[in-house]
C-alpha positions in Angstrom: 57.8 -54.5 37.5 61.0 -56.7 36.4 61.0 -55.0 33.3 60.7 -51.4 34.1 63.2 -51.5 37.0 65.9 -53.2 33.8 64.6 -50.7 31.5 65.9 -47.4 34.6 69.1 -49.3 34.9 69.4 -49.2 31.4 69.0 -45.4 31.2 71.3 -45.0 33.8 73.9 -46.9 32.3 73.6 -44.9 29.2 73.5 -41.5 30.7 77.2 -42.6 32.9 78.0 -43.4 29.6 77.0 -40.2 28.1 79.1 -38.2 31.0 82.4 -40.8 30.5 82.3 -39.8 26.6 82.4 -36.8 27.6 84.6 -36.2 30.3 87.4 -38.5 27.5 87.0 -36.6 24.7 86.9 -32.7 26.4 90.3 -33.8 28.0 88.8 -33.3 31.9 89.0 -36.7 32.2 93.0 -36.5 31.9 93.0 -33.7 34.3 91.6 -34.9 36.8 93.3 -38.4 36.8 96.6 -36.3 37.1 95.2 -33.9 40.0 94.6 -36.9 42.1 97.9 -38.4 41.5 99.5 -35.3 42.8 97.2 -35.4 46.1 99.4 -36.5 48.9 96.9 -36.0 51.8 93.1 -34.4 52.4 94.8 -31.3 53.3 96.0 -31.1 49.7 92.6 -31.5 48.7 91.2 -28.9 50.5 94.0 -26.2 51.1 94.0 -23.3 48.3 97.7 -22.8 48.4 99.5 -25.9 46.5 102.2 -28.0 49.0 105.3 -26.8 48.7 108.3 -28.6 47.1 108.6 -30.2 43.2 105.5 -32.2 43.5 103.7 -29.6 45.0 104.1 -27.1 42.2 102.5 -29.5 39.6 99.7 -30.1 41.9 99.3 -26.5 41.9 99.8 -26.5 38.3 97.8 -29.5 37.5 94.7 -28.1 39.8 95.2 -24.5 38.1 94.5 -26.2 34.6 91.7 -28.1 35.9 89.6 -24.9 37.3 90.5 -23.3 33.8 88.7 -26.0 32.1 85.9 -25.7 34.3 85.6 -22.5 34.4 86.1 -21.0 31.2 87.8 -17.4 30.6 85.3 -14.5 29.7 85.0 -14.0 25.8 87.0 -11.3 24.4 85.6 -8.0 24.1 85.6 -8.3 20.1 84.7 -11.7 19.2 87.5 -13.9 17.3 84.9 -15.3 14.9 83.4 -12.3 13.5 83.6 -12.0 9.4 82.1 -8.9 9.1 79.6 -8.5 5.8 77.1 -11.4 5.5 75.1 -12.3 2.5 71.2 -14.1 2.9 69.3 -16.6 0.8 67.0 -15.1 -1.2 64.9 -18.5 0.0 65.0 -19.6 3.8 65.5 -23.6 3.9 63.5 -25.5 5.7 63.5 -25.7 9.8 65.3 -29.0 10.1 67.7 -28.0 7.9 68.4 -24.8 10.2 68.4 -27.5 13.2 71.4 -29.3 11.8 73.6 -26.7 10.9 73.0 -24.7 14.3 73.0 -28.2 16.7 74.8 -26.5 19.7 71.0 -24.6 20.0 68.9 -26.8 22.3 65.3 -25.1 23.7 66.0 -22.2 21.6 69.3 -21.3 23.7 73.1 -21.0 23.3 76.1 -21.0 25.4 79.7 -20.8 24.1 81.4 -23.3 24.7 85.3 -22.3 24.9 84.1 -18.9 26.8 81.9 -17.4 28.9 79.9 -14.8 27.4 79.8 -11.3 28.4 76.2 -11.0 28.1 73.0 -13.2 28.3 70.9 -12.2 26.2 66.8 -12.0 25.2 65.8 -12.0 22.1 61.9 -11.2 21.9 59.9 -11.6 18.5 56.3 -10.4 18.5 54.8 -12.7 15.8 51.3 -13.7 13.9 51.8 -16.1 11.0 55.0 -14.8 9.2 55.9 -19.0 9.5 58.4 -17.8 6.1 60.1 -14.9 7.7 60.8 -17.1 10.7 62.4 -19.4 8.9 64.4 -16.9 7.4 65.4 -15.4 10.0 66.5 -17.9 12.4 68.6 -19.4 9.8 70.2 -16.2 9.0 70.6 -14.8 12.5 72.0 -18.1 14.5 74.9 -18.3 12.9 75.8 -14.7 14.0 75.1 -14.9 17.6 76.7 -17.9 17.8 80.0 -15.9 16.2 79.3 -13.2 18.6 79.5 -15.6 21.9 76.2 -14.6 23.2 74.2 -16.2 26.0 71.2 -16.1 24.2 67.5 -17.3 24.3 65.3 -16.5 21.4 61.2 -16.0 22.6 58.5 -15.9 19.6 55.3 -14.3 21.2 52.7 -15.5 19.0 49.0 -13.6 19.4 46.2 -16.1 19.2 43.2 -15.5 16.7 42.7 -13.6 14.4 41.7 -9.9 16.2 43.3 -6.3 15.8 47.1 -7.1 16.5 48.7 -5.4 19.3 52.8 -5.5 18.6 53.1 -3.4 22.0 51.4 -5.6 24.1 53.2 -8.6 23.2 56.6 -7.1 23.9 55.6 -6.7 27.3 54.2 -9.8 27.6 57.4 -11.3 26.0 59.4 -9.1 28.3 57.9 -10.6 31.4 57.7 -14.4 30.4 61.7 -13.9 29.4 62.4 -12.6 32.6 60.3 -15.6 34.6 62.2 -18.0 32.2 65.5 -16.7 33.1 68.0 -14.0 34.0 69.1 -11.8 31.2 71.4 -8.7 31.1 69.9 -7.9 28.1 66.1 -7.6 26.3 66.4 -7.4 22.4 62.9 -6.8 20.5 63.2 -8.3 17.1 61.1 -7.8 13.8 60.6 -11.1 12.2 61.7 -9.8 9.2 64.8 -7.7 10.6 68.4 -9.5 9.0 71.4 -8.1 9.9 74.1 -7.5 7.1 77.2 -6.9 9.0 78.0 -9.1 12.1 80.0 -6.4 13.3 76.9 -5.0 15.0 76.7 -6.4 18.4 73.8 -7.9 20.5 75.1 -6.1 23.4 73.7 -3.5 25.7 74.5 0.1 26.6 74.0 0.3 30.4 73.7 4.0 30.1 71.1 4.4 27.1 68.6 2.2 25.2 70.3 0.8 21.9 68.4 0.9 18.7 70.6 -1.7 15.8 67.6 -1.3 13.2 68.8 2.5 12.2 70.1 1.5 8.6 67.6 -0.4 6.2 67.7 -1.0 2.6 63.8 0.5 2.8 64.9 3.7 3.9 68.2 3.6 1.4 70.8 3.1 4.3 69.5 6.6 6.2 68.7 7.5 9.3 64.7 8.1 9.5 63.4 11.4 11.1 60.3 12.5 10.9 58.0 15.2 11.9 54.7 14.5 14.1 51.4 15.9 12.8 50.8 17.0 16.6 53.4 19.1 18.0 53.9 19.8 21.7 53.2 23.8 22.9 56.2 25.5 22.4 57.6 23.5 19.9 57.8 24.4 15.6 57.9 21.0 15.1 57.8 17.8 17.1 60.5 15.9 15.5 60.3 12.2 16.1 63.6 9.5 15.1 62.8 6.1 14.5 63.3 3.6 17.2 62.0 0.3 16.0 62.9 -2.9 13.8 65.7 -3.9 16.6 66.1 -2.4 20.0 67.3 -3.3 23.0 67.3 -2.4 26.6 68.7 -3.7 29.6 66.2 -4.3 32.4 66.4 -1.0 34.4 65.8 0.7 31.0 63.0 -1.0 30.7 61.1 -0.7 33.5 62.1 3.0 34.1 60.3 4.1 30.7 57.1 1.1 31.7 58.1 -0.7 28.6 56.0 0.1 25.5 52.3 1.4 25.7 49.3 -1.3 25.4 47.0 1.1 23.4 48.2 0.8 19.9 46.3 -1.5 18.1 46.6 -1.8 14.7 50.1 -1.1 12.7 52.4 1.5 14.0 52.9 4.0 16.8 54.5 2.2 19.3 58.0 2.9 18.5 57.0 6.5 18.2 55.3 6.4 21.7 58.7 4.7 22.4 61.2 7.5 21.3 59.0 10.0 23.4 58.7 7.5 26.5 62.9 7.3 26.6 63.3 11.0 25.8 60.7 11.5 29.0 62.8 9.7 31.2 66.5 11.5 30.1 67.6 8.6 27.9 68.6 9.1 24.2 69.4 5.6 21.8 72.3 5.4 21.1 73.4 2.9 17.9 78.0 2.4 18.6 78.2 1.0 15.8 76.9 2.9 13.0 76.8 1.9 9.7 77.9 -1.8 10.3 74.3 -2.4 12.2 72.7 -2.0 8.4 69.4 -4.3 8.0 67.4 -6.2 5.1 64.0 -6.0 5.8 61.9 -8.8 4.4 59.2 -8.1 2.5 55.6 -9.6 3.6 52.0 -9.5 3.0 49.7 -7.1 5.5 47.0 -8.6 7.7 43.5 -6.9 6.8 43.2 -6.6 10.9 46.8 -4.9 11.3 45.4 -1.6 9.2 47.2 2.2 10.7 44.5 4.0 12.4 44.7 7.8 12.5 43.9 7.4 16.7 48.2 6.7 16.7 48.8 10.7 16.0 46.7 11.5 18.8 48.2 8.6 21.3 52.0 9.3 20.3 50.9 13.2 21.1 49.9 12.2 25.0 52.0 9.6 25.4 54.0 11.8 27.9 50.9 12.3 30.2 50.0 8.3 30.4 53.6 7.0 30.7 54.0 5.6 34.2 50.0 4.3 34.5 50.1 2.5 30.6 52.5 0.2 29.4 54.6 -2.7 31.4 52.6 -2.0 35.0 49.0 -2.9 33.5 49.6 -5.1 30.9 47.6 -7.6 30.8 47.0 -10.8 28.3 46.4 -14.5 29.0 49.2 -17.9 28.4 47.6 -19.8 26.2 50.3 -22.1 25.2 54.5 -22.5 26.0 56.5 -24.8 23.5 59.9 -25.3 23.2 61.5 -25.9 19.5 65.1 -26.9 19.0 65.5 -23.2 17.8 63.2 -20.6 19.7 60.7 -21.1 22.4 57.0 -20.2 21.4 54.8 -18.5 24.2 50.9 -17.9 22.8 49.1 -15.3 24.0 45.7 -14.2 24.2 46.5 -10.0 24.7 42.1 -9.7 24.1 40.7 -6.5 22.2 40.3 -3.3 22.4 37.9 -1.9 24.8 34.6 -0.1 23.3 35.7 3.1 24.6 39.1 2.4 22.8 36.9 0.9 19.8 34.7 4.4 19.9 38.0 6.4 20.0 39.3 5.0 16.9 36.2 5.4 15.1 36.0 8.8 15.8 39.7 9.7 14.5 38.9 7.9 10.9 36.5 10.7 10.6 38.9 13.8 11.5 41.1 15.6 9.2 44.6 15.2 9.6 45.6 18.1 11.9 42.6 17.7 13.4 43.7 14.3 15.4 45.9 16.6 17.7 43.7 18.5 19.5 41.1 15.1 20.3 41.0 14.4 23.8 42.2 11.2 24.4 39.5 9.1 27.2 41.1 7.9 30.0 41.2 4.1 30.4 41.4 3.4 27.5 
C-alpha cells in the first residue's frame, strides 16, 4: 500500500513538472508573473476594464497579452506555410519513421499550435488491407495538413473478413463514428491511394455545395472525367454522369440532406455515381475552387478477387433517385468490432455483413443481361 501511494506521488510530481516546463519555455509563465504584479486589489482581478492611471494601463496591457496567448488568433485565410507543388517517394518509409517526423499528431489528430484553425476537420478512409498505400499516404498527406492549419482527425474504417466489400457502407459508418468521436465542420472521404500534388488545394468546405478535390489525376491525364450512363432517364439523349469520387467532402448538413451514400453497392464502383445523382437530386452541384492545383497521384494496387464490378451498378445508379431518402445514411447498418488509436489515425473495424439473397439473386441475374439490357430490370425493393 506504502508503495503504490509513493509510486501516485511520484506521477504527480512529474506531471506538475511536465505543466512547469511548460508554462517556462511557452513564455506564459512570464506573463502571468507580471499580471499579478500589476494586480492592486480583487477588483482588478475581476473588472474587464484595466484601472486607470500608469500602472493601470500595463495591467491592461499585460492582461491583453496574456488572453492573446491563451487564446490564439484565427489562422489566416491562406495559410503562411503553404509551398505549393509537392513531390512523393516512390517508396512510403516505414510507420515509425512517419511518427517522428509528424510528432505534434497524437490519436491520429492535430491542432495548430500558434492559431486556431478555421476548420475541424474529418478525414474518413474506407480501407481492407492496402497496409502499403497507408503508409504512403499518411506520410505524404500529414505534412500538408499540418501546413494548411487544420483541425484534423484522420478515421481508417477497416471492413473485417474477407466478404464482398462495401466502400459505401463504410463511409457511413465512418461518417457516424466521426461524428460520436467529435464535432467536425467538415467530413472528407479519402481513397487510400489519393496523394495530393499541390498543397494549394485546401481541406476546406463549401457551405453552399459538396466539394469534390479528386477532379485531376494522373490516370485520367489531368482531365476532368464525364461520362455517359448506359441507362438514361425518360426524356433525356443521354444521362451524363461527372465523376465525384477519390476525395470529397461535405459539411454535415450536406450530408445528411442527400442520406449520405447508398448501402447497395457491393462490389467495385457505383457509389460515386449514385453520389453525383443523389447531390443533383437535392439542388447541389460540386464544386472543386481550386481547379487545377487540387491535381492527384493515384497509387497503383492489386484488386481483391471479392471487390469484382457487377453489371447490377447500371441498374442501381439508374434508380438511385427513387430510393434516395429510404437507402443510404438512415438504414445503415454494420457492427463495431474493434476502435484503436495509432499515433497517426484512429482505426474503427467493422463488420457491414453481406448482401442479402434477394440482393445476391439481383446480381446474379444482371451478369446474365446484355448491356442495355440492365436499364430496364426492375430493381426489388429491400434490397
Amino acid at each position: 500500500m506504502l508503495r503504490r501511494k509513493v509510486r501516485i506521488a511520484l506521477k504527480r510530481l512529474a506531471c506538475v513538472a511536465l505543466v512547469c516546463k511548460f508554462l517556462l519555455s511557452s513564455g506564459i509563465f512570464d506573463e502571468v508573473l507580471s499580471y499579478l504584479n500589476n494586480i492592486h486589489s480583487a477588483q482588478d482581478f475581476i473588472l474587464d476594464s484595466p484601472t486607470e492611471g500608469r500602472d493601470g494601463i500595463a495591467h491592461g496591457a499585460s492582461r491583453k497579452r496574456l488572453l492573446e496567448s491563451l487564446n490564439p488568433e484565427t489562422c489566416a485565410d491562406v495559410p503562411k506555410r503553404l509551398v505549393g507543388k509537392v513531390s512523393h517517394a516512390k517508396d512510403p518509409p516505414d510507420m515509425r519513421i512517419t511518427e517522428l517526423v509528424n510528432n505534434e499528431v497524437t490519436d491520429g489528430s492535430y491542432e495548430p499550435g500558434d492559431c486556431k484553425s478555421r476548420c475541424r476537420v474529418a478525414i474518413i478512409v474506407p480501407i481492407r488491407g492496402r497496409e502499403k498505400n497507408l503508409r504512403h499516404m499518411l506520410a505524404h498527406m500529414h505534412p500538408i495538413w499540418q501546413r494548411q492549419e487544420l483541425s484534423y482527425t484522420v478515421f481508417t474504417i477497416t471492413q473485417a473478413g474477407t466478404r464482398t466489400f462495401n466502400k459505401a457502407k463504410l463511409m457511413n459508418a465512418g461518417f457516424k463514428e466521426a461524428r460520436s468521436y467529435g464535432r467536425y465542420d467538415c467530413f472528407v472521404f479519402h481513397d487510400v491511394d489519393a496523394l495530393l500534388e499541390d498543397d494549394r488545394c485546401l481541406y476546406w468546405c463549401d457551405q453552399q455545395n459538396p466539394r469534390h478535390l479528386c477532379a485531376y489525376a494522373d490516370v485520367f491525364n489531368y482531365r476532368e472525367v464525364w461520362y455517359f450512363s448506359a441507362c438514361r432517364r425518360p426524356g433525356e439523349l443521354f444521362s451524363q454522369i461527372k465523376l465525384f469520387g477519390g476525395v470529397t467532402m461535405f459539411t454535415e448538413e450536406q450530408f445528411r440532406r442527400v442520406n449520405g451514400f447508398s448501402n447497395y453497392y457491393w462490389g467495385w464502383g457505383g457509389e460515386d455515381d449514385d453520389m453525383y445523382n443523389r447531390l443533383r437530386n437535392k439542388g447541389y452541384e460540386p464544386v472543386n475552387p481550386y481547379s487545377r492545383h487540387c491535381s492527384y497521384t493515384l497509387l497503383q494496387h492489386p484488386h481483391e478477387k471479392t471487390n469484382a464490378p457487377t453489371r447490377a451498378k447500371e441498374s442501381l445508379v439508374y434508380h438511385s433517385k427513387s430510393r434516395q431518402d429510404k437507402d443510404g445514411l438512415s438504414n445503415v447498418r454494420y457492427k463495431v468490432l474493434s476502435f484503436k488509436s495509432n499515433p497517426l489515425y484512429i482505426n474503427i473495424t467493422v463488420d457491414v455483413g453481406k448482401p442479402s439473397q434477394r440482393m445476391q439473386d439481383f446480381i446474379d441475374r444482371s451478369r446474365n443481361l446484355w448491356f442495355f439490357n440492365q436499364c430496364i430490370v426492375r430493381m426489388p425493393w429491400n434490397l
